[in-house]
MOPAC internal coordinates of N, CA, C and O (Angstrom, degrees):
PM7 1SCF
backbone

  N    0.0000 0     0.00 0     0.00 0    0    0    0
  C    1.4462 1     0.00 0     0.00 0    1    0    0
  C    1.5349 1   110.98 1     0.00 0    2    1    0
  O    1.2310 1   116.13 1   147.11 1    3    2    1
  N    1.2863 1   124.95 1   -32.89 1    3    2    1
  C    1.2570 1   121.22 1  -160.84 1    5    3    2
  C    1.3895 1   101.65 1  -112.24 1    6    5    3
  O    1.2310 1   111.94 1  -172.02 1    7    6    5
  N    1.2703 1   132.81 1     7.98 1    7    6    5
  C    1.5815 1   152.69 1   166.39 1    9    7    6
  C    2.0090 1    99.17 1   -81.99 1   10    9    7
  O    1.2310 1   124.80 1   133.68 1   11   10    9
  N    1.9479 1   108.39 1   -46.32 1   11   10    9
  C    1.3164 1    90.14 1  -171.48 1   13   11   10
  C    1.3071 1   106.39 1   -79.60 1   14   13   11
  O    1.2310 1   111.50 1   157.35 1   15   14   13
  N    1.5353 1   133.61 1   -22.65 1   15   14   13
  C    1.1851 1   135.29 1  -170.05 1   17   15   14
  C    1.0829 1   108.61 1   -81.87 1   18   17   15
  O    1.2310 1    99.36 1   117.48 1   19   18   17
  N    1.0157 1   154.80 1   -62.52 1   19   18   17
  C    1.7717 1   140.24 1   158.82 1   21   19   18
  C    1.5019 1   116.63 1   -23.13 1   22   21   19
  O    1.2310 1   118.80 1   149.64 1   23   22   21
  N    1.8564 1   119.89 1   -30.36 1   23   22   21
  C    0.9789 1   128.22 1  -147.02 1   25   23   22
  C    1.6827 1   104.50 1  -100.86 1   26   25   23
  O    1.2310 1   131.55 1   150.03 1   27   26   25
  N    1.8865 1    95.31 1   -29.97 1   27   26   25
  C    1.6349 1    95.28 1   150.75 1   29   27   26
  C    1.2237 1   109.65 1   -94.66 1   30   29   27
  O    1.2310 1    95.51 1   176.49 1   31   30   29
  N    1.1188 1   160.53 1    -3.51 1   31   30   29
  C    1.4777 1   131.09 1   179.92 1   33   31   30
  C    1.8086 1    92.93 1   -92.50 1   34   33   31
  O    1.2310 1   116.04 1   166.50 1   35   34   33
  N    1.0398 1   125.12 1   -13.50 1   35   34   33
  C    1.5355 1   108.56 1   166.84 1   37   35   34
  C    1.5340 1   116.97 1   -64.54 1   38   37   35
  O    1.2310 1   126.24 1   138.62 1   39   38   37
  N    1.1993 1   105.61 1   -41.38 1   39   38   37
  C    1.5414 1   127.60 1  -169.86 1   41   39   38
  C    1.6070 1    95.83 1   -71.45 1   42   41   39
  O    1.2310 1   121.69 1   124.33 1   43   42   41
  N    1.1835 1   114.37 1   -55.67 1   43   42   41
  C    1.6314 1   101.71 1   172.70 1   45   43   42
  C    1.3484 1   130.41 1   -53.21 1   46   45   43
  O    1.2310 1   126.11 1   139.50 1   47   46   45
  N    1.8509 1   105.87 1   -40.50 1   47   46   45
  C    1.1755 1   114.16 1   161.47 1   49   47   46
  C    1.2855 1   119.96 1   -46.81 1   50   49   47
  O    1.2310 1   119.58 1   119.83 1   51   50   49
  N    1.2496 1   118.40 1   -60.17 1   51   50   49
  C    1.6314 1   115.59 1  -177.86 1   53   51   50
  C    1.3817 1   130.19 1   -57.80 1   54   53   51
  O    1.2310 1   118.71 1   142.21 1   55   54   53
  N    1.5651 1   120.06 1   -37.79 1   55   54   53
  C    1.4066 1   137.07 1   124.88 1   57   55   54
  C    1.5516 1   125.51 1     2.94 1   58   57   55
  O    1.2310 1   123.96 1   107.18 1   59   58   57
  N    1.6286 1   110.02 1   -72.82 1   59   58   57
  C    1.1136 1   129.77 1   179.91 1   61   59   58
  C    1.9126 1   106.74 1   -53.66 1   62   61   59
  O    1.2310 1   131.14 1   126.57 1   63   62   61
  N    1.3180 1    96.11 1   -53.43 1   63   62   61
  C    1.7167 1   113.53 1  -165.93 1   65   63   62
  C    1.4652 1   109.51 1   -76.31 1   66   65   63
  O    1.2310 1   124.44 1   160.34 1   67   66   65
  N    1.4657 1   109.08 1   -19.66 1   67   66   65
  C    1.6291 1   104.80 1   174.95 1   69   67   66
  C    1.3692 1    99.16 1   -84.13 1   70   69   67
  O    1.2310 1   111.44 1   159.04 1   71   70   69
  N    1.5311 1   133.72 1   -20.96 1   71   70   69
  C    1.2104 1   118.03 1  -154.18 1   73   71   70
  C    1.6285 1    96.75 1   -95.06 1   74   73   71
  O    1.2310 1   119.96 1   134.27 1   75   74   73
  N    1.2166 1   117.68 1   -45.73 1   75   74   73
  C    1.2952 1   136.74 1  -168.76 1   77   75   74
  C    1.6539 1    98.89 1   -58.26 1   78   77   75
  O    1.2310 1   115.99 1   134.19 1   79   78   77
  N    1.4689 1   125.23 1   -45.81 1   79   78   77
  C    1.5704 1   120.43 1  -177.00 1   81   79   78
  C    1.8506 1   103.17 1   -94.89 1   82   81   79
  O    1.2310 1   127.32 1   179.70 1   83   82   81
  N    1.4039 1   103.52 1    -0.30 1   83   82   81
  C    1.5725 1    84.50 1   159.77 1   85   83   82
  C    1.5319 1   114.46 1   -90.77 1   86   85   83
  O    1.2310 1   131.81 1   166.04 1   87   86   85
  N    1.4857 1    94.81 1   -13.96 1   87   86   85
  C    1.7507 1    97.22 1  -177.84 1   89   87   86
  C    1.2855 1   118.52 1   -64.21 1   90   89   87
  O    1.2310 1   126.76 1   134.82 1   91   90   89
  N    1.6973 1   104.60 1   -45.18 1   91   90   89
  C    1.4925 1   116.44 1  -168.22 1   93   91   90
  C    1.6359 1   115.24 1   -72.95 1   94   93   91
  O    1.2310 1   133.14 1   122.52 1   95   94   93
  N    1.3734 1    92.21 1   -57.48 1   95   94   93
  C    1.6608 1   114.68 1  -167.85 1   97   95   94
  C    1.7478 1   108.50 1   -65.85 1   98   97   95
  O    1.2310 1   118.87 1   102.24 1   99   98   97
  N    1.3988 1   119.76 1   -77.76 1   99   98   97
  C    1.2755 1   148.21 1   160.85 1  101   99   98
  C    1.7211 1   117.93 1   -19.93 1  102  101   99
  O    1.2310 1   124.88 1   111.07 1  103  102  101
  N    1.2455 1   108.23 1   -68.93 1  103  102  101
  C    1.3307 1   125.07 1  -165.46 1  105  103  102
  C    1.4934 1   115.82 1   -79.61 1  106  105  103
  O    1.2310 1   101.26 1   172.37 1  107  106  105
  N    1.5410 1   151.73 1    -7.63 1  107  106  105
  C    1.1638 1   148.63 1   104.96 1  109  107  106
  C    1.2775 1   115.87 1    -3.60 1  110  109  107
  O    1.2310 1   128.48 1    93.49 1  111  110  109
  N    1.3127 1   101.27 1   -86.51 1  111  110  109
  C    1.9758 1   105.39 1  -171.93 1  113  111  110
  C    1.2203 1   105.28 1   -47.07 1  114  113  111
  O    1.2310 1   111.41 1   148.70 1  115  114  113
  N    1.5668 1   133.78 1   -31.30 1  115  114  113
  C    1.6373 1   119.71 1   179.03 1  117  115  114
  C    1.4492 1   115.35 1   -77.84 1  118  117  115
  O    1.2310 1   127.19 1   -24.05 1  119  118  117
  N    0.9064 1   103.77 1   155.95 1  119  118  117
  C    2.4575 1   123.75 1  -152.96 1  121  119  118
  C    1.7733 1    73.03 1   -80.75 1  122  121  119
  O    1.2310 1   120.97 1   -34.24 1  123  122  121
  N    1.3360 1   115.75 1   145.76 1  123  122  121
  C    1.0872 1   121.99 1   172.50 1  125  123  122
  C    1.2271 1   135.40 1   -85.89 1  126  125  123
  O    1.2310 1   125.81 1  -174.56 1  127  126  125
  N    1.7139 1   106.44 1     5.44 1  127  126  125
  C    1.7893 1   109.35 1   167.98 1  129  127  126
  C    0.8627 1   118.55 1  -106.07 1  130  129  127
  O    1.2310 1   122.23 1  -156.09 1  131  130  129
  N    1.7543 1   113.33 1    23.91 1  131  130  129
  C    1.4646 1    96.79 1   168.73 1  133  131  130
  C    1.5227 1   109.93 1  -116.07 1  134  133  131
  O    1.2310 1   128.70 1   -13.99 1  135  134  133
  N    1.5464 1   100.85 1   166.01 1  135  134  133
  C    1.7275 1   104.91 1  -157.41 1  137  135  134
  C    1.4830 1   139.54 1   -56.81 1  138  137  135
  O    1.2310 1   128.19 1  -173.49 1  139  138  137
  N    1.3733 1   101.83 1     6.51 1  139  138  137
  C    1.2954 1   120.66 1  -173.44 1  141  139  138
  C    1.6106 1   117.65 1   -75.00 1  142  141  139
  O    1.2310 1   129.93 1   157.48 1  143  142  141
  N    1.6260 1    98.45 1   -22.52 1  143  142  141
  C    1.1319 1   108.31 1  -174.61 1  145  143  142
  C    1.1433 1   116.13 1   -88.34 1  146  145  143
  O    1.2310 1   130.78 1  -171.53 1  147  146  145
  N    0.9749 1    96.80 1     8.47 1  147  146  145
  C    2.1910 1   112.00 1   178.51 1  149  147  146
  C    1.5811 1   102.54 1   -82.76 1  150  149  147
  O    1.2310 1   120.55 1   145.69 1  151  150  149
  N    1.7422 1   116.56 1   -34.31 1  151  150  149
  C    1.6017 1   105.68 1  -166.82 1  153  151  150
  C    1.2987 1    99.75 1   -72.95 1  154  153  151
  O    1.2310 1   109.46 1   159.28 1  155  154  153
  N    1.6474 1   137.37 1   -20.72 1  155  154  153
  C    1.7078 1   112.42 1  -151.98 1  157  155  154
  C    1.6519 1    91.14 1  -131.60 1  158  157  155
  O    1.2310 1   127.29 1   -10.85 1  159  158  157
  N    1.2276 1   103.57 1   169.15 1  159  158  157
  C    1.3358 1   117.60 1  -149.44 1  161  159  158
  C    1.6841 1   100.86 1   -96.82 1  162  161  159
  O    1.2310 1   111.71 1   -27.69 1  163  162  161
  N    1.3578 1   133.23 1   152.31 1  163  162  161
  C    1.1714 1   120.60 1   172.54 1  165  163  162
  C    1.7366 1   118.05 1   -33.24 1  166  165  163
  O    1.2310 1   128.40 1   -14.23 1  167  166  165
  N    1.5605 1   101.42 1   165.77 1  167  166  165
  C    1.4090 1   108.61 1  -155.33 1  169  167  166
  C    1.3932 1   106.26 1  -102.49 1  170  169  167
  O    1.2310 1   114.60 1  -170.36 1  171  170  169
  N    1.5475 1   127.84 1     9.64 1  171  170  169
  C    1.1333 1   142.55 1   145.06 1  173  171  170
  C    1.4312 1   132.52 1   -63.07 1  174  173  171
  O    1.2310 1   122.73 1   143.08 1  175  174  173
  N    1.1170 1   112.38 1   -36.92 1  175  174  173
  C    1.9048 1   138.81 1   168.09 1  177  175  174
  C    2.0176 1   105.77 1   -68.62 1  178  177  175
  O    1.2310 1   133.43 1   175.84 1  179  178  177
  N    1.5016 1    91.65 1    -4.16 1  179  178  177
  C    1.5808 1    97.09 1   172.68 1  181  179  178
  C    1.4313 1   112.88 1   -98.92 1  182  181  179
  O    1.2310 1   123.59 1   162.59 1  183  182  181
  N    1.0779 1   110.73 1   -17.41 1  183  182  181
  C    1.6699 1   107.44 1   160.49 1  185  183  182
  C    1.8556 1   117.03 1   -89.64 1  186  185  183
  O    1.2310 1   135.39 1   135.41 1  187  186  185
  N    1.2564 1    87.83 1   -44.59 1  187  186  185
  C    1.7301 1   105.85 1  -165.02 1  189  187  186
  C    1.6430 1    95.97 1   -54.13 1  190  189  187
  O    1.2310 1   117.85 1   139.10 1  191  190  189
  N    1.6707 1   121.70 1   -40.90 1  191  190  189
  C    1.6720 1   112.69 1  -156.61 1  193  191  190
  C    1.6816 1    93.60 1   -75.22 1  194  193  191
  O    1.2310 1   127.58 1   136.02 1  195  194  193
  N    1.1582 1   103.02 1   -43.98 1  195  194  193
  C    2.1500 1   100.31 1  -179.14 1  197  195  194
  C    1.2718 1   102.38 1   -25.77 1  198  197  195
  O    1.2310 1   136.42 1    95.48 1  199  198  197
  N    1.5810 1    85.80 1   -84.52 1  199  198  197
  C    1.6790 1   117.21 1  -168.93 1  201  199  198
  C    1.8763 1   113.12 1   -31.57 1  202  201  199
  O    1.2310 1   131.09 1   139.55 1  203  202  201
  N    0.9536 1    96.21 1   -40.45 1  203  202  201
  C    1.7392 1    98.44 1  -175.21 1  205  203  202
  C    1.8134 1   103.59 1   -91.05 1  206  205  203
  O    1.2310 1   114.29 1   132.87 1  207  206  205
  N    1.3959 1   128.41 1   -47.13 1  207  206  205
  C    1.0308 1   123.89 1   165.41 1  209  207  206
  C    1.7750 1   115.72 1   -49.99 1  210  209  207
  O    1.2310 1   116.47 1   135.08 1  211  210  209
  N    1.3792 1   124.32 1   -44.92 1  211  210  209
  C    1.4490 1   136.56 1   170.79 1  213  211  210
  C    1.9965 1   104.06 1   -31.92 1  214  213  211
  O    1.2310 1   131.74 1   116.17 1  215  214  213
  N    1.8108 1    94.94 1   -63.83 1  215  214  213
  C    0.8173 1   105.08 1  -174.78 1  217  215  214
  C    1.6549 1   141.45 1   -72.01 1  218  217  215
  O    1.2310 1   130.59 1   159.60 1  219  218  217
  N    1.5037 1    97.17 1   -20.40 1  219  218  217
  C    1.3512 1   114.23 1   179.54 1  221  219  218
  C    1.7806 1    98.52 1   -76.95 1  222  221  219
  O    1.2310 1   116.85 1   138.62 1  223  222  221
  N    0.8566 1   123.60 1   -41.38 1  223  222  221
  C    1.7076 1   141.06 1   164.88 1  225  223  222
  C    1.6229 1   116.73 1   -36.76 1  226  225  223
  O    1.2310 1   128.01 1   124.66 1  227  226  225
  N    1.0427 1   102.17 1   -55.34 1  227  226  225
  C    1.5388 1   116.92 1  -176.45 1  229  227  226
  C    1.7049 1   105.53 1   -89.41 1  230  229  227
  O    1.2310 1   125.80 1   179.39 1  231  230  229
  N    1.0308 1   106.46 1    -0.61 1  231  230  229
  C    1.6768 1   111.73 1   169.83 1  233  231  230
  C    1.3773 1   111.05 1  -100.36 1  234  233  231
  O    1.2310 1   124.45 1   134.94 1  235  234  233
  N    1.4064 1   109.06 1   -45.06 1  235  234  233
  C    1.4309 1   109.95 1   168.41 1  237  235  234
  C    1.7870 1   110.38 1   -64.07 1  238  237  235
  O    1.2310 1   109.23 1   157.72 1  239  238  237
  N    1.1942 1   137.78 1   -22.28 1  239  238  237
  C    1.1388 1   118.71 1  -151.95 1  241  239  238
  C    1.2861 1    88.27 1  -106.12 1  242  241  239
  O    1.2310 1   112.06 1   154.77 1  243  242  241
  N    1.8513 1   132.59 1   -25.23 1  243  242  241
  C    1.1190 1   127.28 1   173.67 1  245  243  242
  C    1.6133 1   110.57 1   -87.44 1  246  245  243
  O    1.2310 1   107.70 1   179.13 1  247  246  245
  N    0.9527 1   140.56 1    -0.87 1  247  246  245
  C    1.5145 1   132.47 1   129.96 1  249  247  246
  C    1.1704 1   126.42 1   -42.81 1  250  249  247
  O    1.2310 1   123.05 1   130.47 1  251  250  249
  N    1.4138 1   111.76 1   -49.53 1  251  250  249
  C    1.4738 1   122.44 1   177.30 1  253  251  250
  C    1.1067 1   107.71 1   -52.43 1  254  253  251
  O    1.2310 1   121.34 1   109.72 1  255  254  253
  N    1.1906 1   115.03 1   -70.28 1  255  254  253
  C    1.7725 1   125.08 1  -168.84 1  257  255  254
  C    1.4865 1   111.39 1   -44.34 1  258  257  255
  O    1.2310 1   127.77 1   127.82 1  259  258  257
  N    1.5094 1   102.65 1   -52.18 1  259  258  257
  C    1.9373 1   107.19 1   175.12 1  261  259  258
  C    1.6447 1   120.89 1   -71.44 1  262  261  259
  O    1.2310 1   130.01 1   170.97 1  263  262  261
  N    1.1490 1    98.30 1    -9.03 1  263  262  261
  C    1.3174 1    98.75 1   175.50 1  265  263  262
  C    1.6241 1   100.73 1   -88.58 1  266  265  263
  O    1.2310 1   110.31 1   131.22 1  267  266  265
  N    1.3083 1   135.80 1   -48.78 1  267  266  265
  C    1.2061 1   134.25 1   170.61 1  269  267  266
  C    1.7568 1   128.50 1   -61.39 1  270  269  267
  O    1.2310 1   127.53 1   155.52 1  271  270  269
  N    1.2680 1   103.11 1   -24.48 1  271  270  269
  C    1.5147 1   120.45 1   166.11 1  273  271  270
  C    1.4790 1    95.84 1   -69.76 1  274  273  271
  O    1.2310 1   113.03 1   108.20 1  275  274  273
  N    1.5033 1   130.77 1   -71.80 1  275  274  273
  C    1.6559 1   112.92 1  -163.20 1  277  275  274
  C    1.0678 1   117.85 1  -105.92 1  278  277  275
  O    1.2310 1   120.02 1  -146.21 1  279  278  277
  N    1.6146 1   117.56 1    33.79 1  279  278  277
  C    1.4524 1    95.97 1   177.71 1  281  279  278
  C    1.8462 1    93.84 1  -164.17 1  282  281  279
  O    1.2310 1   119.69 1  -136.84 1  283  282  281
  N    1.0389 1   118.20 1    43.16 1  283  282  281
  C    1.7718 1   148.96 1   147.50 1  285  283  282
  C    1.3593 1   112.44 1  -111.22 1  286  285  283
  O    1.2310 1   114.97 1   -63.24 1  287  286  285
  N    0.9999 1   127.14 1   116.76 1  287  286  285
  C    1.4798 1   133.79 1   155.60 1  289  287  286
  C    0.9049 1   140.00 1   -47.40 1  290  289  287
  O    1.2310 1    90.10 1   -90.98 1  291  290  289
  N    1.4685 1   167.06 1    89.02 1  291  290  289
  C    1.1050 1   149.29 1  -127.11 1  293  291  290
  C    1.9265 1   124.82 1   -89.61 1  294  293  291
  O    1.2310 1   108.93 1   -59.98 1  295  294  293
  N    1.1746 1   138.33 1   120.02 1  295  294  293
  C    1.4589 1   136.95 1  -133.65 1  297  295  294
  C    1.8750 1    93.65 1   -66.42 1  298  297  295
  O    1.2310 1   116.00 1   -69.86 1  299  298  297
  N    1.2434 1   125.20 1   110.14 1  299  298  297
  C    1.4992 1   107.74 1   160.42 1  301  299  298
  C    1.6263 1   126.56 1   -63.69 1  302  301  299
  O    1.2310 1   123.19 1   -52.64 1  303  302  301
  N    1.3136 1   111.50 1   127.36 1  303  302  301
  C    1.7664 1   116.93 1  -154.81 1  305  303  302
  C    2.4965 1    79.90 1  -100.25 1  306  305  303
  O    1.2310 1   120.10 1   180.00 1  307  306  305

């Protein structure tokens, strides 16, 4: 079970990263009336999704941390 679930979130991962560097890299050089440019979203939302995902990340992980700083006990040795 925990072989397929790593095994899709890699696969999603990779998913994610083909789509995201065909957006950036790829999709420029193509003429802009053709239909391809219908699947991805303006080329501004290519900075903005990082930046806010970056950030939503680093909020969660600094929750984490403060939540484990004041409210774990510390082991008496």
């Amino acid at each position: 079970m925990d072989q397929a679930v790593g095994m899709g979130m890699l696969s999603f991962a990779g998913m994610v990263f083909v789509y995201y560097t065909f957006w950036i890299i790829v999709l420029p050089f193509i003429e802009a009336d053709q239909i391809v440019h219908q699947l991805f979203p303006p080329r501004k939302y290519a900075v903005i999704v990082p930046f806010v995902a970056g950030g939503v990340a680093l909020l969660i992980v600094g929750h984490v941390i403060l939540f484990m700083m004041f409210f774990t006990k510390p082991k008496k040795s």
